[in-house]
C-alpha positions as CSV (number, residue, x, y, z in Angstrom):
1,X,0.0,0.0,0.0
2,X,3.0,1.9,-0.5
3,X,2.6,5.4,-2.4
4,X,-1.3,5.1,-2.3
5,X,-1.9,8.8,-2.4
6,X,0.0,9.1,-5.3
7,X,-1.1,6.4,-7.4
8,X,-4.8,7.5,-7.0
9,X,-3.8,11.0,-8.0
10,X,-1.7,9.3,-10.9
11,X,-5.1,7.4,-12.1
12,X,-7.4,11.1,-11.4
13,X,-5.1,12.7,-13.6
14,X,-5.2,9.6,-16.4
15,X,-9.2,9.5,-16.4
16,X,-9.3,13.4,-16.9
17,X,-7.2,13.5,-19.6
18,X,-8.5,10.5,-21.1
19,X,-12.6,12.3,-20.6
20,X,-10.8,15.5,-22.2
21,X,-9.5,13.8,-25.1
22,X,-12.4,11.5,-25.7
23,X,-15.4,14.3,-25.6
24,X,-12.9,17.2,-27.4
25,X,-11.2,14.6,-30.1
26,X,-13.6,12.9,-32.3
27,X,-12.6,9.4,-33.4
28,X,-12.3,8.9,-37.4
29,X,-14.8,6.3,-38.7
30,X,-14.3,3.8,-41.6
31,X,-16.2,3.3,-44.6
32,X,-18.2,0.6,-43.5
33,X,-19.3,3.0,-40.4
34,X,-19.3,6.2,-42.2
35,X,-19.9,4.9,-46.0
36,X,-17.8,5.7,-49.1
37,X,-15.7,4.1,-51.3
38,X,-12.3,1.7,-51.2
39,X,-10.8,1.1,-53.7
40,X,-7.3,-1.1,-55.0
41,X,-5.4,0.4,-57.8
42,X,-3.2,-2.0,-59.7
43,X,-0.2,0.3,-61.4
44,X,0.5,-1.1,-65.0
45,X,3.9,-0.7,-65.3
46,X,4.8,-2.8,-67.6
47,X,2.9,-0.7,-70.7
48,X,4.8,2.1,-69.0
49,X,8.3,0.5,-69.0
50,X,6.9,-0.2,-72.6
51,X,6.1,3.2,-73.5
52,X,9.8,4.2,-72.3
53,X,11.5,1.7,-74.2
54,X,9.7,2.9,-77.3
55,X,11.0,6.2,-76.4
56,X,14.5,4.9,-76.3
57,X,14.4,3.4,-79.8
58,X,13.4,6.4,-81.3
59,X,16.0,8.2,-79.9
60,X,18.6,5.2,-80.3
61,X,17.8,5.2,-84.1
62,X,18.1,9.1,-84.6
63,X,21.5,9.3,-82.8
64,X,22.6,6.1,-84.9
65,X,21.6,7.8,-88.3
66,X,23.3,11.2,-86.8
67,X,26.8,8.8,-86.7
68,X,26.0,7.6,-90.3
69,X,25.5,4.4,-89.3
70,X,22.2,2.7,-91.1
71,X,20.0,0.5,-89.3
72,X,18.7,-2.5,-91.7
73,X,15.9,-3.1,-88.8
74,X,15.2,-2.0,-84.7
75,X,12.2,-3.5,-83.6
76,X,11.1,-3.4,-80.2
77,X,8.8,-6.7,-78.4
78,X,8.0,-6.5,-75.0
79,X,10.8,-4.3,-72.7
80,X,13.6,-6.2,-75.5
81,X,15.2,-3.9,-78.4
82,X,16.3,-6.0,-81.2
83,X,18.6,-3.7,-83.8
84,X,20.1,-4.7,-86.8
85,X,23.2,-3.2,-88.2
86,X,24.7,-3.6,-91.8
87,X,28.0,-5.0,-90.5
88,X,29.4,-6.3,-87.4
89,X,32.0,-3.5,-87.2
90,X,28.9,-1.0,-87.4
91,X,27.0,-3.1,-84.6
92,X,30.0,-2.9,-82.6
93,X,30.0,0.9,-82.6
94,X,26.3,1.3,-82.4
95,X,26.6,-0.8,-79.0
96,X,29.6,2.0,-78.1
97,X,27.1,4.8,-78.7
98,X,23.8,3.1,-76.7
99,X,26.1,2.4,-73.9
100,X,27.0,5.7,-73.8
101,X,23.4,7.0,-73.9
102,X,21.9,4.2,-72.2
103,X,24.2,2.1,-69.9
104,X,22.0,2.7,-67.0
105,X,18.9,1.5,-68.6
106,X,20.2,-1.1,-70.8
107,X,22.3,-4.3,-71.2
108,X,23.5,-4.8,-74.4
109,X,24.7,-8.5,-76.2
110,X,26.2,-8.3,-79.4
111,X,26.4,-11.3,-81.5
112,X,27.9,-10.4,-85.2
113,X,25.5,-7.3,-86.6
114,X,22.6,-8.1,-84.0
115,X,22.0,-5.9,-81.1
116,X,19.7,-7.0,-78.2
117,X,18.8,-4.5,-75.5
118,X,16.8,-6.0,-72.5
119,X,15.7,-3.6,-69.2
120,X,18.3,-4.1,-66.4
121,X,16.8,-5.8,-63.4
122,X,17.8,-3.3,-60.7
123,X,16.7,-0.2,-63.2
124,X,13.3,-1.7,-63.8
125,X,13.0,-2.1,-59.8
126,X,13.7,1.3,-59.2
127,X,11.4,2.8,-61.6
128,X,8.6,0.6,-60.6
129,X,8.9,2.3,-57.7
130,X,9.5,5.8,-59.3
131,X,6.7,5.3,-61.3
132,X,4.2,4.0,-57.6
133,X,5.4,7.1,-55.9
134,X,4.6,9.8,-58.6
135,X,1.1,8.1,-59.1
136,X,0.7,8.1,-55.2
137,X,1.2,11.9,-55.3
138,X,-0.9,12.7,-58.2
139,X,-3.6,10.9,-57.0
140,X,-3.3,12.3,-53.6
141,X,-3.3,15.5,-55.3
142,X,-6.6,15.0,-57.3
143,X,-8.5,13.8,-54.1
144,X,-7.5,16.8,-52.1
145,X,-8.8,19.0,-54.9
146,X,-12.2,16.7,-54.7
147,X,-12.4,18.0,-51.2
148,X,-12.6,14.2,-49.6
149,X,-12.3,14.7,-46.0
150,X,-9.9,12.4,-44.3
151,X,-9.5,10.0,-47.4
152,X,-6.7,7.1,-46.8
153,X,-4.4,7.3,-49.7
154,X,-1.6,4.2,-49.1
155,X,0.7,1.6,-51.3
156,X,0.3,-1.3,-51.2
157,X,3.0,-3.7,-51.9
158,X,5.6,-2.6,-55.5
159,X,2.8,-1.5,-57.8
160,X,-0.6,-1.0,-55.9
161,X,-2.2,1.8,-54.4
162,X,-5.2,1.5,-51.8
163,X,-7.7,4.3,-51.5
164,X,-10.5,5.0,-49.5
165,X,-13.2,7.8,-49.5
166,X,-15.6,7.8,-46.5
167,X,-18.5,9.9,-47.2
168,X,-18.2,10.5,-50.8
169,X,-21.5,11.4,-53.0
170,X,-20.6,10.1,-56.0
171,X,-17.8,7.1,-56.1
172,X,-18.1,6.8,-60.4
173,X,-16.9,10.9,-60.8
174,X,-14.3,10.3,-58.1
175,X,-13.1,7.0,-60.2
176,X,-12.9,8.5,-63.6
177,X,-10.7,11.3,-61.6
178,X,-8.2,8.9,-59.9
179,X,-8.1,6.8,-62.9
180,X,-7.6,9.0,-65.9
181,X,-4.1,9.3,-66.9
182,X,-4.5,12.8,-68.1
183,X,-1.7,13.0,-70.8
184,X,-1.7,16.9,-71.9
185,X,0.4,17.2,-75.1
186,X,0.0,19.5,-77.7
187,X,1.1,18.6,-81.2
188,X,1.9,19.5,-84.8
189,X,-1.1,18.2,-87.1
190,X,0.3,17.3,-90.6
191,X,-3.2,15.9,-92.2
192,X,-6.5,15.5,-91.6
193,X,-8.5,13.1,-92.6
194,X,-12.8,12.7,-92.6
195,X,-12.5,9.0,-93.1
196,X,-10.5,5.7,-92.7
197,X,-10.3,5.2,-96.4
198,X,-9.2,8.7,-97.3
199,X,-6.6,8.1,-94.4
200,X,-5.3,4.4,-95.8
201,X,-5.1,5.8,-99.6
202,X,-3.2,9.4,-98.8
203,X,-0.8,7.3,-96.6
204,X,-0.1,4.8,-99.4
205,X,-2.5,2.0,-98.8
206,X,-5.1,0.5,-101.7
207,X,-8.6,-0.4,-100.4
208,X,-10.1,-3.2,-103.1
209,X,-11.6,-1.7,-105.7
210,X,-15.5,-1.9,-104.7
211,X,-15.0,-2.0,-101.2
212,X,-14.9,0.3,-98.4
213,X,-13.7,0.8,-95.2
214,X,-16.3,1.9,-92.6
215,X,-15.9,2.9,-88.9
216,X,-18.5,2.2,-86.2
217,X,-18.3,3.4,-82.5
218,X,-18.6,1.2,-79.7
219,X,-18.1,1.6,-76.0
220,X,-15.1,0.1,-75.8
221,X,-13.8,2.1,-79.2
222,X,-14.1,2.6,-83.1
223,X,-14.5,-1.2,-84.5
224,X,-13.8,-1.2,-88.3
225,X,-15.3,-3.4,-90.9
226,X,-14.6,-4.1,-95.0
227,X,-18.2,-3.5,-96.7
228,X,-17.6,-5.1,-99.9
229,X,-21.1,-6.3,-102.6
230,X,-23.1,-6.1,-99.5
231,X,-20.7,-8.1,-97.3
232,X,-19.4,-6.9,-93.8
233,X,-16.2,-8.3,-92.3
234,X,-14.7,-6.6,-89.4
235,X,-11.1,-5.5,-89.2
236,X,-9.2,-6.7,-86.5
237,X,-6.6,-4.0,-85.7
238,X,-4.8,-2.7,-82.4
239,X,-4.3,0.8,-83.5
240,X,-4.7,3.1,-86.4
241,X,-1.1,2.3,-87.9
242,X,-2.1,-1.6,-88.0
243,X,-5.0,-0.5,-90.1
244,X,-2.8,1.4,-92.3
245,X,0.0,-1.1,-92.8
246,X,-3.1,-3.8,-93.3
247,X,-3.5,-2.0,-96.4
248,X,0.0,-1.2,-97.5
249,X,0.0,2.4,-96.7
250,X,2.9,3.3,-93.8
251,X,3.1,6.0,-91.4
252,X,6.3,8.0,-91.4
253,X,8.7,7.0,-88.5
254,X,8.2,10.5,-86.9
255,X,4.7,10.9,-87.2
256,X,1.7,9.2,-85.8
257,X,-2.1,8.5,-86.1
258,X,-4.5,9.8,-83.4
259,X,-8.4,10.1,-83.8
260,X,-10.6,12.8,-82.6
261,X,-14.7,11.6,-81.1
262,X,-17.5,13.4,-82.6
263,X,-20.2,13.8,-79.9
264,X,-23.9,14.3,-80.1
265,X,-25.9,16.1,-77.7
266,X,-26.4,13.2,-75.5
267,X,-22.4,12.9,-74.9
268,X,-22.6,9.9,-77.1
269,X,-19.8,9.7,-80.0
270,X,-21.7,9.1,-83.1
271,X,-18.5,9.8,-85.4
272,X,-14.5,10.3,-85.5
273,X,-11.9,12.1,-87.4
274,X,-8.5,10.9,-87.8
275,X,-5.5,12.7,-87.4
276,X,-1.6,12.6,-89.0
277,X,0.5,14.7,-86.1
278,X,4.0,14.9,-85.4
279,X,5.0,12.3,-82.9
280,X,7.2,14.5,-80.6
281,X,4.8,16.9,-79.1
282,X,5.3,20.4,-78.5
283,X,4.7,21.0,-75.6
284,X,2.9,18.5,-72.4
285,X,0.8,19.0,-69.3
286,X,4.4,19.3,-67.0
287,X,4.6,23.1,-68.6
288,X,0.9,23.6,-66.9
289,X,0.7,26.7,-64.4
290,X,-3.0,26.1,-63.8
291,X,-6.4,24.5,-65.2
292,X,-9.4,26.0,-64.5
293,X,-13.1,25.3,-66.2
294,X,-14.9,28.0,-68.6
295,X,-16.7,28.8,-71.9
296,X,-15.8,28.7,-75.7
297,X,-16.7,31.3,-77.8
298,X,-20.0,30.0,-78.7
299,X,-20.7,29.8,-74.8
300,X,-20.0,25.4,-74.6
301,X,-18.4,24.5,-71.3
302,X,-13.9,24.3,-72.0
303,X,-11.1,23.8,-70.3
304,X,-8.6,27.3,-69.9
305,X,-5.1,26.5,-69.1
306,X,-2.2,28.6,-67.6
307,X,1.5,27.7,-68.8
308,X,4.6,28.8,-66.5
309,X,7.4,30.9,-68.0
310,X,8.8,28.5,-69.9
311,X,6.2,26.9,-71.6
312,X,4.7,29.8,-72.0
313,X,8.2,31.4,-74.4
314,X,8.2,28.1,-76.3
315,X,4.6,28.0,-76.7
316,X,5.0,31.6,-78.1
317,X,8.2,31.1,-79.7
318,X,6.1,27.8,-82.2
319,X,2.6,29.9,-82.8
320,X,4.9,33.2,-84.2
321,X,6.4,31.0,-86.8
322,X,3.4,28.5,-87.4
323,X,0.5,30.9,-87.8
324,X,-1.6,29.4,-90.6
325,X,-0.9,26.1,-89.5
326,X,-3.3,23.4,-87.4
327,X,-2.0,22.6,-83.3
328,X,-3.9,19.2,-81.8
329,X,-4.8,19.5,-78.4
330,X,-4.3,15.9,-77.4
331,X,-5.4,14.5,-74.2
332,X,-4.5,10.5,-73.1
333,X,-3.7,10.0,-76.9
334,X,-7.1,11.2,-78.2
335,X,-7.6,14.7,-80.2
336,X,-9.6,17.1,-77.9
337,X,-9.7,20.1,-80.9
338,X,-7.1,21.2,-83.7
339,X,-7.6,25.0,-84.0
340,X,-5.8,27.1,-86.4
341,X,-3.4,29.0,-85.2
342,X,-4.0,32.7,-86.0
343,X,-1.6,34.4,-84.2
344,X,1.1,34.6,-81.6
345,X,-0.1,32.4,-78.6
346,X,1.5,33.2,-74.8
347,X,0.9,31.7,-71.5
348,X,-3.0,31.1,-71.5
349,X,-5.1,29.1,-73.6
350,X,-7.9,26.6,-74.1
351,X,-8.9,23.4,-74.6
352,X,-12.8,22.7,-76.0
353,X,-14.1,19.1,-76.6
354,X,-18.0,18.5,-76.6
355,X,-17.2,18.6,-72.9
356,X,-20.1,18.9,-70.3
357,X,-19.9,21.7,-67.4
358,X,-18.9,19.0,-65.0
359,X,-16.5,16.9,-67.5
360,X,-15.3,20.8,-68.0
361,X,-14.6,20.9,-64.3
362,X,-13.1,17.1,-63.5
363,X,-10.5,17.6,-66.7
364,X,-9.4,20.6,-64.7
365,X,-8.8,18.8,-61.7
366,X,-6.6,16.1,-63.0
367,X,-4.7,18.7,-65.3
368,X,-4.1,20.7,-62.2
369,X,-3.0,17.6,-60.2
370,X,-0.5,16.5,-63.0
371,X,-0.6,13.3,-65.2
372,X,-0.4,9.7,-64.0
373,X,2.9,8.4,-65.2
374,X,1.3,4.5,-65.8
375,X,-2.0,3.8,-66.6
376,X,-4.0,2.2,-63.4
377,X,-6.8,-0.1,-63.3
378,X,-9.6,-1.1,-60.2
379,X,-8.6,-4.4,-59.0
380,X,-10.7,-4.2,-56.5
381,X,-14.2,-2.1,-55.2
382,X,-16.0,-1.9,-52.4
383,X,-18.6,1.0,-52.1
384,X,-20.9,1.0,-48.4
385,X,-23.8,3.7,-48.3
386,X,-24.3,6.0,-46.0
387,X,-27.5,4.6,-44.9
388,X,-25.9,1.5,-44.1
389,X,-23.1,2.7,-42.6
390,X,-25.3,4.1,-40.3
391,X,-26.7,1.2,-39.5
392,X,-23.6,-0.6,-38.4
393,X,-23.0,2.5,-36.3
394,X,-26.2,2.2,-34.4
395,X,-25.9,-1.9,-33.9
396,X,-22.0,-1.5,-33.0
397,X,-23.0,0.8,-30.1
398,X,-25.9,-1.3,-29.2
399,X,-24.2,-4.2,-28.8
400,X,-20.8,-2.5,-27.1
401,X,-23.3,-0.9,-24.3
402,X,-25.3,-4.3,-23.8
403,X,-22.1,-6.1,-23.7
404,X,-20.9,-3.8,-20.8
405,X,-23.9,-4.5,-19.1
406,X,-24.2,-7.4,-19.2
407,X,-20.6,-7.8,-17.9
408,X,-20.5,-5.6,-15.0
409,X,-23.9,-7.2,-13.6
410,X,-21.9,-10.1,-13.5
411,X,-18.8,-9.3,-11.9
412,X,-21.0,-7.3,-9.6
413,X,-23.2,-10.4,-8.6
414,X,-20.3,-12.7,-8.1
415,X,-17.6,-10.9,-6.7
416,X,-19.5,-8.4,-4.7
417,X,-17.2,-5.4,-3.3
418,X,-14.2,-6.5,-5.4
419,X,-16.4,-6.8,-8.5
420,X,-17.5,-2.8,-7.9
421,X,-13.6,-2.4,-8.3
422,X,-13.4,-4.4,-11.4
423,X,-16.6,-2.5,-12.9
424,X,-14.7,0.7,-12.4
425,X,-11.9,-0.6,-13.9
426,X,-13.5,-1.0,-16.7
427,X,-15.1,1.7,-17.2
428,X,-12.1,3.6,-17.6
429,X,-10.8,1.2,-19.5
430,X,-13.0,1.7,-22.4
431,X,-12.9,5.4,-21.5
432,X,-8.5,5.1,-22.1
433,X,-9.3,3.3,-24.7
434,X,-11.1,5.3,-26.6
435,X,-9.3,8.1,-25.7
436,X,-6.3,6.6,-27.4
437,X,-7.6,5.9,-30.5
438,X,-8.7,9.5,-31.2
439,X,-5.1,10.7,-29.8
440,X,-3.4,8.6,-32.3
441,X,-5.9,8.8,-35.0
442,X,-6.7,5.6,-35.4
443,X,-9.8,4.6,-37.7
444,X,-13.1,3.1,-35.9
445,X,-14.7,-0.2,-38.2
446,X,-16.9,-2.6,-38.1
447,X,-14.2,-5.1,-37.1
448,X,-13.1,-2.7,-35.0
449,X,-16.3,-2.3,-32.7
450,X,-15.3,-6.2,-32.5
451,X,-12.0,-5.6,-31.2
452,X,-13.3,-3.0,-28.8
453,X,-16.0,-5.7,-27.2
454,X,-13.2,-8.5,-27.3
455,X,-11.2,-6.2,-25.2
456,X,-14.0,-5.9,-22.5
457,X,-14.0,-9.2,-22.0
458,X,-10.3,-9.8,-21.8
459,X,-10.1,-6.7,-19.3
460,X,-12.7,-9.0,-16.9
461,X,-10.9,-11.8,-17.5
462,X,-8.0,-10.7,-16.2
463,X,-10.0,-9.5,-12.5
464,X,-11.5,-12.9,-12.7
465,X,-8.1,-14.9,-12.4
466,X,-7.0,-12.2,-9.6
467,X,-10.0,-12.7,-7.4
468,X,-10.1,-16.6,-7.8
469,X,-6.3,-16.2,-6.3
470,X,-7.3,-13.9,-3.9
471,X,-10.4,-16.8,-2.9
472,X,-7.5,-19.3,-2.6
473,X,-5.3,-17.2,0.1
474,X,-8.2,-16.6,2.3
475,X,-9.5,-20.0,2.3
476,X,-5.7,-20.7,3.4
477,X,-6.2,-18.5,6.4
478,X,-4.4,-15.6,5.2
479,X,-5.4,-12.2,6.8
480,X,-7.1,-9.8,4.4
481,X,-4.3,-7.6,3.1
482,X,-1.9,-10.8,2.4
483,X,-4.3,-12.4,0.6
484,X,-4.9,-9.1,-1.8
485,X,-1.0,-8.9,-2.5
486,X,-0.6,-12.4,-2.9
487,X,-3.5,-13.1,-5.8
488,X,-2.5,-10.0,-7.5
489,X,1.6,-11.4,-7.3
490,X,0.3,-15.1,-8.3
491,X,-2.1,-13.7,-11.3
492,X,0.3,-11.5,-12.7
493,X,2.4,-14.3,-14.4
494,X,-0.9,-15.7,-16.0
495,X,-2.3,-12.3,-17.1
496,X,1.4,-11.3,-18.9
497,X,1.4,-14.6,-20.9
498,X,-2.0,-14.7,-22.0
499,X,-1.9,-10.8,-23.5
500,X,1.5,-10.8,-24.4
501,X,0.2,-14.2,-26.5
502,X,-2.7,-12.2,-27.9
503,X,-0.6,-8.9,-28.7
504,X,1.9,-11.6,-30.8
505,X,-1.5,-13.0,-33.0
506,X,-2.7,-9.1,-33.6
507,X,0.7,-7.8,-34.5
508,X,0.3,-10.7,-36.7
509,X,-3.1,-9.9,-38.1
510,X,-2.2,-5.9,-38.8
511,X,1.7,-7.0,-40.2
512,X,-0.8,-8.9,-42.9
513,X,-4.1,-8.6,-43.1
514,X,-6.4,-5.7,-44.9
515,X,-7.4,-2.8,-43.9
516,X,-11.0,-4.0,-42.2
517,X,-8.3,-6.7,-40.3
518,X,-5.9,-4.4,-39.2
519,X,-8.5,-1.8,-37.7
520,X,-9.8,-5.3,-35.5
521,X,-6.0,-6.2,-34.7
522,X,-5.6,-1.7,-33.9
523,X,-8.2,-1.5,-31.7
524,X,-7.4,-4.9,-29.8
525,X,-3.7,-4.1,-29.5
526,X,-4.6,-0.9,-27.5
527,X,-7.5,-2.9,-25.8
528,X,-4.9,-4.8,-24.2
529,X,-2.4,-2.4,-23.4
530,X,-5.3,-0.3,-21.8
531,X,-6.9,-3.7,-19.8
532,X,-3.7,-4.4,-18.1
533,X,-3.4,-1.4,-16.5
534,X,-7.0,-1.1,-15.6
535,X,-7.2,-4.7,-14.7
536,X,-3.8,-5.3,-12.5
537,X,-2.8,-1.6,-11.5
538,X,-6.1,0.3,-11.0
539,X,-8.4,-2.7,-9.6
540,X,-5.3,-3.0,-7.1
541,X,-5.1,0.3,-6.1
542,X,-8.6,0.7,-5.5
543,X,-8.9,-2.5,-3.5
544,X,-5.9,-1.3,-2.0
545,X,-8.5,2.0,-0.4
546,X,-11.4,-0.5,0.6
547,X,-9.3,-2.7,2.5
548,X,-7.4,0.1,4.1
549,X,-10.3,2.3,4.8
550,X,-13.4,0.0,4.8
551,X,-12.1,-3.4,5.3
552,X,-15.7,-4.8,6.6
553,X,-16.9,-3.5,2.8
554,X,-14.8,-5.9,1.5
555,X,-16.4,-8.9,-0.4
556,X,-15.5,-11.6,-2.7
């Protein structure tokens, strides 16, 4: 009973700041107690590491022709370069140069005039990672312009991102602004072309005399079909430049083949136009100051942009000498508008599209927050209303308060005096407890609420073994304030093991489970922590009082 004054002033001053930061602090709820939306993004890096490896062999094969060395053939399939060279004495200089450029990124095997390029194992790992972290930041970017309160924005594992949005109105919008990659690039337009067989003839292709090649939209894209004497066979063709080459025509190395959606008033596209632009753009999205939604000259909803300082001189310096000419506006490899250029163009500008007000408004957002450097896809959705949510609230409570209940009746019933101590004890425990997981921001689920109950019982279960000891030393004789110090000393070795044994399975159970999982292993780690003090320190000290103030109170 040594230091009693001070203990019970050490316990005051625990309980008030616990009551202060549990009524001042609210606790953060999860989506399936608040509603919203969680969602698994899968990164595709591997059409990324594609896209850069295209890149590469573009600029490989320019540097190679700037050395006067001729390339017979470079193709590229997968992440692999394959290059050909006229002799092996050029091949061995070509490798020279490429290591040069592209040591880092590459390692080379020459056998004879063959050149093979394959992705080094420790630069792919590293830009896998690059590429997760810049997409973690751009989406956390687009989400705080969404105004999501208190979203959870986390990897998971090399290439997957985990969001959730409690509370938000309309998951769909917020999906098509997380997952559009937002690609801003703004390039040269060499032709135009109403048609795909006005676009296979002027690039050197022959349609068969009588036929026709016809374009339908679809939701998943334009499908093309051969209408020949009635007949209607569809094309099966990746991209524009298969459908080309299917034909005979080619598209020049440096140029490329984009198409443009013609919208009705629905929003539906009912038509396209196809486009010849320069390959390398002019300028991209990374140059962008600021987005912002607005209205076209004929009053449609647009997109006005803001370039810094320097893409705003290069964007001037290419209208002054280009006036006359067509500029795409292209956006994720599709053509929002081609406008002429009629005169010198500075820092602001705009983009217009058959866009609605609030597609004006979301193509803001994403320009603003950047571009996604990979593609991402939904592996994985899970969308809880409000009204449920709700729910779950109401019966988590329910069943917390009748679990208390139903608890402390008992301990009161069988232990008498000491179970009043124990009932206190847990009271504050769940009052510590909750306290806690507001201090620390922890997030309240459904699995959660579980945890929280589970802990209850554990905090009880710990008084229980100390009172059957206690049973044991009086029915031995002892007096009543041996008997106290003994049952607490004799439980204490039980009541480590059996939570130190429970913190090991929920260190377990947040190391790998989900997110519902870990809240459950959260909340019961803490539950623990918190029932061992209760349970061994404050039921002691306040038995401690009865039997040294009231000992005839005393009960068990």
């Amino acid at each position: 009973m040594k230091n009693l004054k001070w203990k019970v002033l050490f316990i005051l001053a625990v309980l008030v700041g616990s009551l202060y930061v549990a009524l001042t602090k609210p606790i953060n709820l999860g989506l399936d107690l608040k509603g919203g939306t969680h969602l698994v993004l899968q990164i595709e890096t591997q059409k990324a590491l594609e896209n850069e490896v295209s890149a590469a062999l573009r600029d490989i094969k320019r540097s190679l022709e700037e050395e006067n060395l001729p390339v017979v053939s470079a193709v590229r399939k997968g992440t692999t370069i394959e290059i050909e060279m006229l002799t092996a004495d050029a091949a061995q200089k070509a490798q020279e140069l490429i290591k040069e450029d592209y040591g880092r990124m590459f390692a080379i095997k020459r056998n004879g005039n063959r050149l093979t390029l394959s992705l080094k194992p420790s630069y792919v790992s590293k830009e896998i990672d690059r590429l997760a972290e810049q997409a973690l930041e751009t989406i956390r970017n687009r989400i705080d312009q969404l105004g999501v309160a208190e979203p959870v924005i986390v990897r998971n594992g090399k290439d997957r991102i985990i969001v959730e949005l409690p509370g938000v109105k309309n998951p769909e919008r917020a999906k098509k602004i997380i997952g559009k990659v937002a690609n801003l690039e703004f390039k040269e337009v060499v032709a135009e072309f109403r048609s795909p067989n006005q676009m296979i003839v002027n690039l050197g292709g022959k349609v068969p005399p009588g036929a026709s090649v016809e374009v339908e939209p679809s939701p998943t894209g334009p499908k093309f079909f051969l209408v020949e004497e009635g007949r209607k066979e569809p094309i099966k063709v990746k991209n524009l430049e298969e459908l080309v080459k299917k034909f005979g025509g080619n598209v020049p190395e440096d140029e490329q083949l984009l198409l443009q959606e013609i919208k009705n008033k629905e929003g539906r596209v009912v038509a396209y136009n196809f486009f010849l632009v320069k390959r390398e753009p002019i300028l991209t999205g990374a140059y962008l100051k600021d987005a912002y939604p607005s209205q076209d000259e004929n009053g449609l909803p647009a997109v006005s942009f803001v370039l810094n300082s320097q893409g705003a001189k290069i964007f001037r310096n290419y209208t002054k000498h280009h006036i006359g000419t067509r500029l795409a506006i292209v956006l994720d490899n599709k053509v929002q508008s081609a406008p002429v250029i009629r005169s010198e163009i500075g820092a602001r500008g705009q983009i217009s599209g058959q866009f609605t007000y609030q597609e004006a408004r979301d193509l803001a957002i994403v320009l603003r927050a950047g571009a996604l450097p990979a593609p991402v896809k939904i592996v994985e959705e899970t969308t809880v209303g409000p009204s449920l949510g709700k729910e779950s609230v109401e019966k988590g409570i329910k069943a917390g308060v009748a679990g208390i209940i139903v608890v402390m009746l008992f301990m009161l019933v069988y232990y008498k005096t000491a179970g009043i101590a124990a009932d206190a004890a847990l009271l504050m425990n769940v009052i510590i407890l909750w306290a806690l997981m507001a201090l620390i921001g922890a997030t309240l689920t459904l699995p959660g609420i579980a945890g929280f109950i589970l802990t209850i019982g554990m905090s009880v279960d710990a008084n229980v073994i100390i009172f059957e000891r206690i049973k044991e030393e009086l029915r031995k004789g002892r007096n009543l304030y041996s008997a106290v110090e003994a049952g607490f000393a004799r439980a204490w070795g039980t009541i480590l093991d059996s939570n130190v044994t429970t913190l090991i399975a929920a260190a377990v159970l947040f190391q790998f489970g989900t997110g519902p999982i870990k809240g459950f292993a959260v909340t019961l780690s803490l539950g623990i922590m918190t029932s061992m003090f209760t349970a061994v320190f404050v039921t002691k000290v306040l038995l401690d009082l009865i039997v040294k103030y009231k000992p005839k109170l005393f009960k068990i």
